[in-house]
C-alpha positions, 0 to 999 in steps of 0.5 A, spaced: 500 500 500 502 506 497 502 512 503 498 517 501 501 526 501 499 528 508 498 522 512 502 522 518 505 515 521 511 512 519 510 507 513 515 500 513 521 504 509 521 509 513 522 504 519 526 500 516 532 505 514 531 508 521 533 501 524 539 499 519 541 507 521 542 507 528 545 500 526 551 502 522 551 508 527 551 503 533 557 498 529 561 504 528 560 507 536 562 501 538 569 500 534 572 507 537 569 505 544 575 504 549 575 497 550 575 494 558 581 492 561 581 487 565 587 485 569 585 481 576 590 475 577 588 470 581 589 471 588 586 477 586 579 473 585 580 470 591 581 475 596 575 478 593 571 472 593 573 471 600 570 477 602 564 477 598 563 470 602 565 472 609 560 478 608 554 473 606 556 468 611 555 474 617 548 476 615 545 469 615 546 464 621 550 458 620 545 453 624 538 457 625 535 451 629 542 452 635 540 459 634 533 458 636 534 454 641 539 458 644 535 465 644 528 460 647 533 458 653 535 465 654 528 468 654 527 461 659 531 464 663 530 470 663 522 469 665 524 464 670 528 471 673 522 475 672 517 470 676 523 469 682 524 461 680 531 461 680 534 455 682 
């Protein structure tokens, strides 16, 4: 179907060339782009990993049923004060 004087909207063509523009623009931006540089050796990686898991294993509980158990005898302990019945 042929796009009639005055009509607005974009037709087929016009898409079309404005995808392989910003392609070619695209392809030619990325080739001048500086490029990453990634120099890590391997302790490096380690050191980092490292912290990364110290940092994880600090936020969650290496055994949450211990430590239920132990915040329930606390709080035991803790009523049992309250109610004057301390052995």
């Amino acid at each position: 179907m042929k796009r009639k004087r005055g009509t607005k909207g974009l037709d087929g063509t016009a898409l079309g060339w404005g995808f392989v523009i910003g392609l070619l623009a695209g392809g030619i931006g990325a080739l001048f782009a500086p490029k990453p540089t990634i120099t890590i050796n391997r302790q490096q990686f380690q050191e980092a990993s490292q912290n990364i898991r110290n940092k994880l294993q600090a936020f969650a509980p290496v055994d949450p049923i211990a430590e239920s158990i132990a915040e329930g005898k606390a709080a035991a302990q803790r009523r049992r004060e309250q109610l004057g019945l301390n052995r």
